[in-house]
C-alpha positions as a Markdown table, in Angstrom:
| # | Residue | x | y | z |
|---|---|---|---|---|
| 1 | Unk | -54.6 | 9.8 | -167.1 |
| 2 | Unk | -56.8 | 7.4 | -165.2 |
| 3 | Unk | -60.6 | 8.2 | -164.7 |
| 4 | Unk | -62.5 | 6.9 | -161.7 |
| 5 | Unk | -65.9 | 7.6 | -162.9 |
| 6 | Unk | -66.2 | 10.7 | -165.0 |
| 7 | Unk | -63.5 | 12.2 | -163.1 |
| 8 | Unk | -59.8 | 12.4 | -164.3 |
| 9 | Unk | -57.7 | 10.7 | -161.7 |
| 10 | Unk | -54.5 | 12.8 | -161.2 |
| 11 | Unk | -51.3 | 11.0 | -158.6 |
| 12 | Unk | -52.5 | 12.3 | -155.8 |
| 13 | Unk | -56.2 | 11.4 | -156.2 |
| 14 | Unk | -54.1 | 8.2 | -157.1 |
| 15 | Unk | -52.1 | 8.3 | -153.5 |
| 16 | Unk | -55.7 | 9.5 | -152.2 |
| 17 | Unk | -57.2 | 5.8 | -153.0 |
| 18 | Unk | -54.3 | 3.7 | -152.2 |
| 19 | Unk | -53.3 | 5.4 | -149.0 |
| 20 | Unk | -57.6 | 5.0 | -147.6 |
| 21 | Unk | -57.2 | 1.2 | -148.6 |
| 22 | Unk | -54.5 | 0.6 | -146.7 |
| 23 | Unk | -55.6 | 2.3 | -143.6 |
| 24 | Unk | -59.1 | 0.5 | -143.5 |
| 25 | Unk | -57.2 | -2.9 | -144.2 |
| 26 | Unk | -55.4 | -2.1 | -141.6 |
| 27 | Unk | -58.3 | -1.5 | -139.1 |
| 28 | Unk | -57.2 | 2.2 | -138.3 |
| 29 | Unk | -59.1 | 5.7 | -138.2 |
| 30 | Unk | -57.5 | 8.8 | -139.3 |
| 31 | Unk | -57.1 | 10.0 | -135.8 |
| 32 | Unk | -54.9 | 6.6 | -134.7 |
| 33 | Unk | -52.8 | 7.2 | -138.1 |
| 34 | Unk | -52.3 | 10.6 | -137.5 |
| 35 | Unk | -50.8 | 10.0 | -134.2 |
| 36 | Unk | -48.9 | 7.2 | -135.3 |
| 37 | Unk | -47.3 | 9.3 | -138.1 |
| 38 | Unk | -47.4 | 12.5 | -135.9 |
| 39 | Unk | -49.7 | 14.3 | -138.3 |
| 40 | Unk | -53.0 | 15.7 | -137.2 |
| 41 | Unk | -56.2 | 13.9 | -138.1 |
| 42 | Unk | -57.4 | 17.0 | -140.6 |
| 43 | Unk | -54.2 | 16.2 | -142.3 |
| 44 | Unk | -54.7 | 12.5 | -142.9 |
| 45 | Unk | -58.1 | 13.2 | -144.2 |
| 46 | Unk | -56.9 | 15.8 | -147.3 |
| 47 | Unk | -54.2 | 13.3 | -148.2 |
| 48 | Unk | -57.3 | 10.7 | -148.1 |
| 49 | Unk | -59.5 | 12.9 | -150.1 |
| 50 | Unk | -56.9 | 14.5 | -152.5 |
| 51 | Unk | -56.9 | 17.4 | -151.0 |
| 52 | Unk | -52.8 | 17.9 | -150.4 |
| 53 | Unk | -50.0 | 16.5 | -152.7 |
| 54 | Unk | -47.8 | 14.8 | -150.0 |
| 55 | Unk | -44.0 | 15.1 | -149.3 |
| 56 | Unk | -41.8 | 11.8 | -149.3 |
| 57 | Unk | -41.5 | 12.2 | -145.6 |
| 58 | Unk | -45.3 | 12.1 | -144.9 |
| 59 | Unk | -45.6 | 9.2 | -147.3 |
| 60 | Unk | -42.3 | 6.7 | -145.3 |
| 61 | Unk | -44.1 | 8.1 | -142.1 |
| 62 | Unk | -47.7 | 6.6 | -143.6 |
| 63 | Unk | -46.3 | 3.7 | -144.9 |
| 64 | Unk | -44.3 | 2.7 | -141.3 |
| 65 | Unk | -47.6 | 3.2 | -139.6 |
| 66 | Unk | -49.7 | 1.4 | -142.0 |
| 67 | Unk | -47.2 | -1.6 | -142.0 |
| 68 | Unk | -47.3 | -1.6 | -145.7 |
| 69 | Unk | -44.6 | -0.3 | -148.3 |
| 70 | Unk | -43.7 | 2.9 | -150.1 |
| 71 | Unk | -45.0 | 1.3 | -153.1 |
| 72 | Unk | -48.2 | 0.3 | -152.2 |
| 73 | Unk | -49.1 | 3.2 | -151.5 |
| 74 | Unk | -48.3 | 4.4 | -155.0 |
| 75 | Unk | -48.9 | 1.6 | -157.4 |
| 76 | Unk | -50.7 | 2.0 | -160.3 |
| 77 | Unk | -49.1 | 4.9 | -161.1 |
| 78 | Unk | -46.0 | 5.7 | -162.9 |
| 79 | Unk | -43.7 | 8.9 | -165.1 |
| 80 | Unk | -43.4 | 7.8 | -168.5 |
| 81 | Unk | -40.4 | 10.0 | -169.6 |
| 82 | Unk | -41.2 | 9.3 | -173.3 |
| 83 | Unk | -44.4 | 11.5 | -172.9 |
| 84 | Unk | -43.6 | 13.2 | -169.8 |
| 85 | Unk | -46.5 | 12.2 | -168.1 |
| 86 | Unk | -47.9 | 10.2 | -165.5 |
| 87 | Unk | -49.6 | 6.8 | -166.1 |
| 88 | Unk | -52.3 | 5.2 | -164.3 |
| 89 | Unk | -53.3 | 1.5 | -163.8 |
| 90 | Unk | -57.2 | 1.5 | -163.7 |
């Protein structure tokens, strides 16, 4: 696993970073995003914070809106299958 700080970062503390990147390069608050991906604001701020794992559907909707792709909202993270676990870029 990754560690930001002393933390341990798990995927969706990984998602959590990526996703709040690309919403403040793209100039937009969580209130604009959520009403561009029809998801309230509260939402958009747990997935920002860590706070809720989300579903493939929330992240195509997040990436539309954003302009951006699927993966760069989840890079530097990946499964390795040899020691089924996830791996983290830091």
């Amino acid at each position: 696993m990754a560690w930001r700080g002393n933390e341990i970062l798990t995927p969706r503390d990984r998602f959590a970073v990526n996703l709040r990147k690309a919403r403040r390069m793209a100039n937009v608050t969580q209130e604009e995003l959520g009403v561009r991906c029809d998801l309230h604001r509260t939402e958009v701020s747990l997935l920002e914070r860590g706070g809720r794992e989300p579903r493939l559907g929330t992240i195509i909707k997040l990436a539309s809106a954003l302009g951006v792709t699927l993966e760069s909202l989840c890079v530097g993270m990946r499964w390795d299958e040899n020691g089924q676990r996830y791996r983290f870029k830091r």
